[in-house]
N, C-alpha and C positions, 0 to 999 in steps of 0.2 A: 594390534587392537583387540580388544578382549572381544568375546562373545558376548550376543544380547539375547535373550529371551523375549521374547513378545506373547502375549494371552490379551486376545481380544474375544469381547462376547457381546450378542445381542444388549441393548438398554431399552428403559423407556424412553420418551418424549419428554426430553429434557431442556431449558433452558440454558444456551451455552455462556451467557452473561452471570447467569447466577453459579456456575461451576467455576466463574472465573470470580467469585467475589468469595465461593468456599476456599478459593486457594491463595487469599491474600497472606501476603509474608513469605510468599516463593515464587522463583520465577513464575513469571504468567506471557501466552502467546496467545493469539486470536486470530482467525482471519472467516468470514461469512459470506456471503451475498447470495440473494436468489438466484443469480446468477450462474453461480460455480458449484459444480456439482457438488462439492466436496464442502463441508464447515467443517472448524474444528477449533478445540479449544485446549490447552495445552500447560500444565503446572509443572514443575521441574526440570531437571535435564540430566538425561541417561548418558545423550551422547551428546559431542558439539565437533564440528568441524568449523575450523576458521582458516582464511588466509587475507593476507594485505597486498596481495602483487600487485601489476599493473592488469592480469588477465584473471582479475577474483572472479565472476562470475561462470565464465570454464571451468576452470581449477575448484568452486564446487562441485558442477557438475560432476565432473571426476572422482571427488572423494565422497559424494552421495552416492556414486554406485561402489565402492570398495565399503562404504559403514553400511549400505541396503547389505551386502555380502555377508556381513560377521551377523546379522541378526536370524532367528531362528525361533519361525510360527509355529509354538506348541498346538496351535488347533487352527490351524489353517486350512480354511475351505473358502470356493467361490463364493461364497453368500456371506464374507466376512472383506473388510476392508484393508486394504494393502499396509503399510506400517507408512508412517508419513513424517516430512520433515517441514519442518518451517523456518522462514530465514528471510535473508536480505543483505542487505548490507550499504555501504556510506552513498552520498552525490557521487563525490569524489573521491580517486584512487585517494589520496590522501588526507587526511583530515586533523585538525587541531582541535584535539580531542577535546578538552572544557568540558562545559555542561554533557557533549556526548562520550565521556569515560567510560562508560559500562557497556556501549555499544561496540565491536568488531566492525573491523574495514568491511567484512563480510562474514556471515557465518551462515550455518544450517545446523535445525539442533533436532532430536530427538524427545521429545518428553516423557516423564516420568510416567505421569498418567495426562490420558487425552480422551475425553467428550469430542466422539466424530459422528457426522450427521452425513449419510449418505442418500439421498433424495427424500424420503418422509425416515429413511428408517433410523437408529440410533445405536450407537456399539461404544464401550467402554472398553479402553486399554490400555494394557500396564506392560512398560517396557524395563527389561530387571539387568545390571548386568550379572551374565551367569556366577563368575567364578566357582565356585563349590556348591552351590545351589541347587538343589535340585528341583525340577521344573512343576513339582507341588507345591513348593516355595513359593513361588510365580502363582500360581491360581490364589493359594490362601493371601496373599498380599491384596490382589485384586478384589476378594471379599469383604477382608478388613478395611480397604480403602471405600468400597461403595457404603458399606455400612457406617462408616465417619460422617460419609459424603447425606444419606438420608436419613441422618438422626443429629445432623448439622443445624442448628436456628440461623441463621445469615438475617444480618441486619437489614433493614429496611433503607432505601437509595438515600443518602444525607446530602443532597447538591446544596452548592453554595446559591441565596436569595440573592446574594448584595456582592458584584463583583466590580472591582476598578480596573479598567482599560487601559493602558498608555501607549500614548503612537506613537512612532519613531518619529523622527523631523522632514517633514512635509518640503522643508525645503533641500535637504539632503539627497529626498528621493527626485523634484524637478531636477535637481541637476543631474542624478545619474543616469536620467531619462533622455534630457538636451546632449548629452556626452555619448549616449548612445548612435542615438538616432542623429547626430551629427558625423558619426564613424561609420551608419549604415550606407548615409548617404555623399559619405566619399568614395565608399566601394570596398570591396571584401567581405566587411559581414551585410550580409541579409539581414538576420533576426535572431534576439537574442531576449531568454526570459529571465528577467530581472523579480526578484521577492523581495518582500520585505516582512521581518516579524512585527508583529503584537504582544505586549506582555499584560499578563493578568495577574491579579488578585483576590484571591477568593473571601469570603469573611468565615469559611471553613471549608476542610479540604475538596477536591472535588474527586467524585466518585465516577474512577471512568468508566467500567464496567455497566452503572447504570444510564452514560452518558452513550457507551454504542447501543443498548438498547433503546433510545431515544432515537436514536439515530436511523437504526434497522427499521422502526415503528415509519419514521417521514420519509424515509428513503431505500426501502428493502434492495434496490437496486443496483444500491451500493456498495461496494468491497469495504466491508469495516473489519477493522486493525487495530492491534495493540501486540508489543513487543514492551517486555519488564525484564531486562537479564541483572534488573538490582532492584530490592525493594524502592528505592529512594526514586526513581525515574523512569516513568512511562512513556511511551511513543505510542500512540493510539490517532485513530482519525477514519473519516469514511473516504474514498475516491468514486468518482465518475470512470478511470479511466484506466481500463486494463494494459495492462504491455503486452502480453501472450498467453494465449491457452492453450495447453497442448491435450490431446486426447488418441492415444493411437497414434497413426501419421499423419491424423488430422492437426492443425491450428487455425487460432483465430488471433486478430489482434483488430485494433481500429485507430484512428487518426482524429483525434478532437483535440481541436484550434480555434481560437475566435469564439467571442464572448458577449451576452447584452442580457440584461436584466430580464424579468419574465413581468408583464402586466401587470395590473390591476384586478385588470375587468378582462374577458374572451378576445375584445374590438383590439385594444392597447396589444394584449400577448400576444396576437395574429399581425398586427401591425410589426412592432418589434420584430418578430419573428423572420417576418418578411424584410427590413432591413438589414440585420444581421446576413439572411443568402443575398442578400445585395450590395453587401459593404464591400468596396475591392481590399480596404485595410486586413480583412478579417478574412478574406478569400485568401490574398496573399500569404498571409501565415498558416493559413492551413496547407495551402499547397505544399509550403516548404516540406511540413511535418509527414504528408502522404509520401513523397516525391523520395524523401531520403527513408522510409519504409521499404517501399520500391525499393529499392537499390539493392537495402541490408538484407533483404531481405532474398532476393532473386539467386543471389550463389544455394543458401540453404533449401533450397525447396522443388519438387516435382512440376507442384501448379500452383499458381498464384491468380488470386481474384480480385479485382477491387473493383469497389460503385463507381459507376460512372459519373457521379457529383455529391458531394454533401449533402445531408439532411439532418433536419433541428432532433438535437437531444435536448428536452426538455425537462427537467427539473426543479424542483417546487420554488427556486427564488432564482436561476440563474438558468439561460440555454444558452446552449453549445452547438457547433457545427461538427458533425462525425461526418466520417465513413468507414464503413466495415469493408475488414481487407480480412481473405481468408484461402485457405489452400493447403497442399498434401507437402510434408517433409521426404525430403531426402532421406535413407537409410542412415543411421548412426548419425542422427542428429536429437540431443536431446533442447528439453526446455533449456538448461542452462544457458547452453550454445546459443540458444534465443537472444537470451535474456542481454550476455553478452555482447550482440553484434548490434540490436535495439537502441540500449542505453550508453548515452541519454537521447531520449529522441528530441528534435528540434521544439517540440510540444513543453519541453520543462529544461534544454539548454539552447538553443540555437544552431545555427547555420550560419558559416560551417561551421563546423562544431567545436573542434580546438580552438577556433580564433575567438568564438562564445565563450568556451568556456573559460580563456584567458581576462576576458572583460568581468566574468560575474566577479572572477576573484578579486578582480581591483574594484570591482563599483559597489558589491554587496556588502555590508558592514557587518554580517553576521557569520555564524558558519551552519551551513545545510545539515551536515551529518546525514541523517536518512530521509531527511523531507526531501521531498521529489525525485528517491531513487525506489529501485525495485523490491518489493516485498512480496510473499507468496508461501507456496508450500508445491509440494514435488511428494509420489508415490514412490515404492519399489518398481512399480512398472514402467516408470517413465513419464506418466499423466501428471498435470499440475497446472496450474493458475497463478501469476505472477500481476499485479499490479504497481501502479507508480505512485508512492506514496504522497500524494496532495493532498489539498484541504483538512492537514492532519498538525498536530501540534506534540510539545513536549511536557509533560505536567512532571512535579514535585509538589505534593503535597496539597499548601492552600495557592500557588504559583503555575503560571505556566505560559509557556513562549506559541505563540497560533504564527503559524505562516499562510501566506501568501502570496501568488507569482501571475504575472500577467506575460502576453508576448511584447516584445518591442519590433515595430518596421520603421520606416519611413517615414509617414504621416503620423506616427502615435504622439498623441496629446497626454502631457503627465498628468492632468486631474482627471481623466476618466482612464486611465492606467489605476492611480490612485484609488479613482471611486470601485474598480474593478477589482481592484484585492481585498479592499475592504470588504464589498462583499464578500468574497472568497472566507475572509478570517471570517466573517460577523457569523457563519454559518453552522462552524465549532463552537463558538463564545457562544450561540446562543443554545446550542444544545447541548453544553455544560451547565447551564443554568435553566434545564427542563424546558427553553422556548426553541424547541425541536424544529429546523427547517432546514433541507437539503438543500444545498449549492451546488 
C-alpha cells in the first residue's frame, strides 16, 4: 500500500452541509450529531478499503489499523485531529446489488479533503498519496483547495415544492405481517422487523445536502448521514439510534424499541407517553433488543452497565423506549469488533436473528442495501461513532426510495405497523421538501 501524507490545520466555523454542496460532482461522505464528538465531512477518496466476507465488519477493523499505518502527519500535534475514516457497509453479508451498485458489501475510506469539527473547534484536511511528492506539495494543495473552497459562490438550496409519493401495496404488507406473527406465534421466532420502501418524485432534483441541514436545524440529536461513492446515488438520512461509541476503553451503546406517535397538546404527549411504558407489546420488543445487547455484548468488555428500565426518547413527531447500556472494553478490542458482534441487532432484524433474518428475505420485496445497517467513522486512535442507518433513504436525482421498519411480535396489528412506518418515512419526505420534522 502506498504511503499517505496527511496536513491538517486549524479552520474557521464552517458549515459542514455547505462544504458538502462545494463538492458536488465527487464523492461526498457526512456524518454529524450533537452528540458525537466528532463531525465531519468528507469529498473524495485517497484511500478505500473494502471487503465482502461473512466477518466484513472485523476484517475492517483490521485493515483500518494496517491503512492508519502507511499514513504520515506532516504536522502532527495534540491540538490537531487524528486522520479519520468513514464507512459502513450492506444489511446483509450479501446483497443484490441493483439500485445499490456503487455501494461496497462494506468499506472505509479515507478522503481527499475533509471539513472535521472537533467540539466548537474546526481543522481542514488534505490526505495526498505520497509517491514522489514532496510534503510542500501536500501544504500548497491544501492552500489552493481552501482558496477554491472561499472564493466558491454555492447555489442557493433548490428543494423540490411539488413531490408525488407512492406506497407499496398495503395489502402485500397485511400479509407479511399475518405470515409473520403467525410464525412468532408457533414458536421459534420472537420478533422480527419488517420494512417497507416509499418511492418519490420530485418536480426537481432534491438537494440533499440542504436536506440534512433541515434535518440538523429539527433534530440536532440526530446522527445525520450521507455516503455518494457515485455521483448518480446518494445514501443520506438522520437516525435516533447509535449502535456504539467507543472512546478510550470507554463505550456507549443503547437499546431503542417500541414506538407511539408524540401528541398534540402536553395532556395527549404525556398520556401517549405513558402508554407506550405501558404497552407489554412494545415492552416485549424492547426486551428482546436489550437482552441480546447483554449477551454480544458481555465476552467483549470489563464492565457492563444497563438502566434498570426504559425511558421515553422523545422526538419532535415519534417517541421511543431507550435504555442506555454502557461500560469499559476489554484490551485489543476495537469499534469494529463492536460493530461486528452488534449487527444486526433485534431493533432492525429480529430474534433470533438467523431465523429473522431468513423471513426478511422471503417476506421483504425490496433490497436493504445499507438501510438499517451500520455507518460511522473511526480515528487512528481507535475512538469512533457508528450508528444504524434508519429513517434514511436513497435519492437519484429528482427520485428517491424512503424506508421504513417497524418490530413485529405477537399481538402486532398490520395498520398501526403500517401507520408506524409511515410515519417513519413521512419524516425524510418531509424534510426533503423543507417541512423539517424529526422522527
Amino acid at each position: 500500500m502506498n504511503r499517505i501524507v496527511n496536513y491538517t490545520i486549524p479552520y474557521k466555523s464552517t458549515s459542514l452541509t455547505d462544504f458538502l454542496r462545494f463538492g458536488a460532482g465527487s464523492e461526498r461522505f457526512y456524518f454529524e450529531s450533537m452528540q458525537s464528538p466528532v463531525a465531519i465531512a468528507g469529498l473524495g477518496i485517497t484511500a478505500q478499503v473494502s471487503t465482502d466476507s461473512g466477518n466484513r465488519f472485523a476484517e475492517l477493523g483490521q485493515s483500518a489499523l494496517e491503512l492508519f499505518q502507511q499514513i504520515i502527519c506532516i504536522n502532527e500535534s495534540d491540538s490537531l485531529p487524528r486522520p479519520i475514516l468513514l464507512g459502513g457497509g450492506s444489511f446483509f453479508n450479501s446483497t443484490e446489488r441493483g439500485d445499490w451498485d456503487s455501494f461496497p458489501s462494506a468499506a472505509l475510506i479515507l478522503p481527499r479533503y475533509a471539513l472535521i469539527r472537533v467540539g466548537a473547534d474546526y481543522f481542514i484536511s488534505v490526505n495526498q498519496l505520497s509517491g514522489d511528492a514532496k510534503r510542500e506539495a501536500v501544504r500548497l494543495e491544501a492552500e489552493s483547495f481552501i482558496a477554491k473552497f472561499e472564493s466558491a459562490i454555492l447555489q442557493s438550496p433548490s428543494m423540490p415544492d411539488e413531490i408525488i409519493a407512492q406506497e407499496t401495496s398495503r395489502a402485500d404488507w397485511q400479509t407479511a405481517i399475518e405470515r409473520s406473527v403467525g410464525m412468532i406465534r408457533q414458536g421459534g421466532l420472537k420478533k422480527i422487523v419488517l420494512a417497507r420502501p416509499m418511492y418519490a418524485t420530485g418536480n426537481r432534483a432534491f438537494d440533499v445536502p440542504a436536506m440534512l441541514e433541515n434535518l440538523g436545524a429539527s433534530c440536532p440529536a440526530c446522527f445525520r448521514f450521507m455516503f455518494e461513492f457515485s455521483s448518480a446515488t446518494i445514501f443520506a438520512g438522520a437516525t435516533p439510534e447509535r449502535l456504539v461509541s467507543v472512546n478510550g476503553a470507554k463505550f456507549k451503546t443503547a437499546a431503542i424499541a417500541g414506538s407511539i406517535r408524540r401528541g398534540e397538546f402536553p395532556a395527549e404527549d404525556e398520556m401517549l407517553g405513558k402508554q407506550l411504558l405501558n404497552s407489554a407489546k412494545d415492552q416485549s420488543e424492547h426486551i428482546f433488543v436489550v437482552e441480546q445487547i447483554r449477551e454480544k455484548m458481555l465476552p467483549l468488555t470489563e464492565s457492563l452497565e444497563i438502566d434498570s428500565a426504559p425511558k421515553l426518547l422523545r422526538l419532535p413527531n415519534i417517541q421511543h423506549l431507550r435504555t442506555k447500556i454502557t461500560g469499559a472494553l476489554k484490551p485489543d478490542h476495537n469499534i469494529l469488533n463492536i460493530v461486528a458482534a452488534l449487527h444486526p441487532t433485534p431493533a432492525v432484524g429480529g430474534t433470533p436473528t438467523e431465523e429473522a433474518l431468513q423471513v426478511i428475505r422471503e417476506l421483504e420485496r425490496f433490497e436493504r442495501g445499507w438501510y438499517a445497517a451500520p455507518i460511522g467513522w473511526v480515528d487512528s486512535n481507535g475512538d469512533g461513532d457508528f450508528v444504524v442507518a434508519i429513517r434514511s433513504g436513497l435519492f437519484r436525482e429528482n427520485s428517491a426510495t424512503l424506508f421504513g421498519g417497524a418490530g413485529i411480535v405477537a399481538n402486532s396489528d398490520p395498520q398501526k405497523e403500517w401507520d408506524e412506518t409511515g410515519l417513519k418515512i413521512r419524516f425524510l419526505l418531509n424534510a426533503a421538501r423543507s417541512e423539517a420534522e424529526c422522527a
